[in-house]
One Martini backbone bead per residue (centre of mass of N, CA, C, O) as a GRO file, in nm:
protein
  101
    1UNK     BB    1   8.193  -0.581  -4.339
    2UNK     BB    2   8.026  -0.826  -4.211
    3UNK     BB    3   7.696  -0.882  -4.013
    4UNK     BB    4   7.591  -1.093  -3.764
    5UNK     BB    5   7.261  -1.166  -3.710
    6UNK     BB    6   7.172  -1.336  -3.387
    7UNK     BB    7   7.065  -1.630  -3.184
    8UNK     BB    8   7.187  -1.814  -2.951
    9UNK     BB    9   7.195  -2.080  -2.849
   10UNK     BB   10   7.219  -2.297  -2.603
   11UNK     BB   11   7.385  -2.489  -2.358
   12UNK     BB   12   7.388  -2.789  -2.404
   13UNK     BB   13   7.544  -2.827  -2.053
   14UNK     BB   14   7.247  -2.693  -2.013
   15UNK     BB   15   6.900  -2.649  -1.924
   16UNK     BB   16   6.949  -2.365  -1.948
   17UNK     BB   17   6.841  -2.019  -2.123
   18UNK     BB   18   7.044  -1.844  -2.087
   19UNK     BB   19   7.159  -1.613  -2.342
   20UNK     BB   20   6.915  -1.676  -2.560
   21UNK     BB   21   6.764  -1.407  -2.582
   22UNK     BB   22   6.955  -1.243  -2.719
   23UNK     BB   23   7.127  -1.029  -2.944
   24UNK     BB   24   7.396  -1.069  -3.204
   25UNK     BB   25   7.673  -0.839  -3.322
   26UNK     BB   26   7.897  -1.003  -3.572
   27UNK     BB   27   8.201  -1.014  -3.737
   28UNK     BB   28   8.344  -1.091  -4.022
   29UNK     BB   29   8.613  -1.202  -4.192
   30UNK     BB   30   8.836  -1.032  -4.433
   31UNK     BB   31   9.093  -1.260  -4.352
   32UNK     BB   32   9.249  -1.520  -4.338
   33UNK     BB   33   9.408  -1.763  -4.174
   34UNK     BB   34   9.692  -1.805  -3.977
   35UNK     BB   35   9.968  -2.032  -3.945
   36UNK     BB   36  10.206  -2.095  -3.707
   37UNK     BB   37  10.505  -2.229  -3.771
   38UNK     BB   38  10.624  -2.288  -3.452
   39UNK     BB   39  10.324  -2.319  -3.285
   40UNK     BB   40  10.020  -2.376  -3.470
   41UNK     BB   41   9.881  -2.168  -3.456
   42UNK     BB   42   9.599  -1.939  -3.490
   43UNK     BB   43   9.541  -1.601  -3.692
   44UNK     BB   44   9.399  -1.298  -3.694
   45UNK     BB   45   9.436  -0.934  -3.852
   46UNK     BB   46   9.126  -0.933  -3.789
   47UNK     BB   47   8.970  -0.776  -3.498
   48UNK     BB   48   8.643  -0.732  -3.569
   49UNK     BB   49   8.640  -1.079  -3.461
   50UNK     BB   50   8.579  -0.965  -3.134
   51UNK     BB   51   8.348  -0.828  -3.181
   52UNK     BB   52   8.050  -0.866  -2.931
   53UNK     BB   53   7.749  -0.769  -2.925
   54UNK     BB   54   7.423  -0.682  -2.744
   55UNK     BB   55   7.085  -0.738  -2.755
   56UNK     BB   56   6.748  -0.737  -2.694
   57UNK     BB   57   6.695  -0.715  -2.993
   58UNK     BB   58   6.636  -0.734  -3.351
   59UNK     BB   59   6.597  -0.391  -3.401
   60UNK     BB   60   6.820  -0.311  -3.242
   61UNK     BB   61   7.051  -0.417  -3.434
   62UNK     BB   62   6.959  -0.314  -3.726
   63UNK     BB   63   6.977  -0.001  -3.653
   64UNK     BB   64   7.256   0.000  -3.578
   65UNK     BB   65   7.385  -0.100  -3.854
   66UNK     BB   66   7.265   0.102  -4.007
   67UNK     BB   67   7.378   0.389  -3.862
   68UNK     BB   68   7.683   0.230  -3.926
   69UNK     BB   69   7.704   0.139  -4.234
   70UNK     BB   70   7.626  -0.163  -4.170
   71UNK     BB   71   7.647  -0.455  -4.309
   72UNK     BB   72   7.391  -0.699  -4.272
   73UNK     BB   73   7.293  -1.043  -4.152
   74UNK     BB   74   7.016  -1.262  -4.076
   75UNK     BB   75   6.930  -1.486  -3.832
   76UNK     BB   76   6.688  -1.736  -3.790
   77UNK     BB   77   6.570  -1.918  -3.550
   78UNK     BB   78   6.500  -2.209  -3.448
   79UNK     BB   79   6.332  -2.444  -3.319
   80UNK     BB   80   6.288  -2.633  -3.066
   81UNK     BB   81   6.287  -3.003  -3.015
   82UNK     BB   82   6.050  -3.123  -2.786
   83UNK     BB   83   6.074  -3.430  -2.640
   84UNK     BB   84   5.797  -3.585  -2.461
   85UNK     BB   85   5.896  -3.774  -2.158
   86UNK     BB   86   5.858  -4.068  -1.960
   87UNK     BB   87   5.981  -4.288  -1.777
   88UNK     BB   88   5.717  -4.513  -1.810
   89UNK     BB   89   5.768  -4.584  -2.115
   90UNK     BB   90   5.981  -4.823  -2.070
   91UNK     BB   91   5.726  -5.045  -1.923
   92UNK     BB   92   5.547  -5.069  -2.146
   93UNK     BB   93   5.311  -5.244  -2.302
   94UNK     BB   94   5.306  -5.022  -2.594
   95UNK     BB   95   5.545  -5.048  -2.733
   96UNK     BB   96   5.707  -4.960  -3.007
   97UNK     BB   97   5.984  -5.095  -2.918
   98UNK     BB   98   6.244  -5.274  -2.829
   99UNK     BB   99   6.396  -5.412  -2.562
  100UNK     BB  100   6.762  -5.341  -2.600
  101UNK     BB  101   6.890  -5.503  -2.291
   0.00000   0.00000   0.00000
């Protein structure tokens, strides 16, 4: 029952990066998912991938999995890249690119 600990990236759909300052503890499937036959669902009966946790720290989650005697994987996250423009590069005379439309 592996647990990977990770810091989740933030919500494409939005600006702002509400939750994504938290660490999650969350646990990898042990068996494989099966497809009902009837209705094409997806399910697994390995109920501890429903369980995530949140810690505030990453050494909080460490710490928690060392004492409850969860093997866990940490992932860092990546920095995010941050192209910044302003609006009137579009009319510049010295532009990189040629305006294409």
């Amino acid at each position: 029952m592996l647990a990977k600990i990770y810091r989740p990236a933030r919500n494409a759909m939005q600006s702002g990066a509400a939750k994504s300052q938290e660490w999650m503890l969350e646990f990898e499937s042990e068996t494989p998912r099966t497809v009902d036959p009837l209705m094409g669902w997806i399910s697994n009966a390995d109920t501890n991938t429903q369980v995530r946790m949140t810690f505030e720290t990453r050494e909080e989650a460490i710490d928690f999995a060392r004492r409850q005697g969860i093997p866990f994987q940490v992932t860092e996250p990546r920095p995010a890249k941050r192209v910044i423009k302003s609006y009137a590069e579009n009319f510049s005379a010295v532009r990189r690119r040629q305006w294409t439309h």
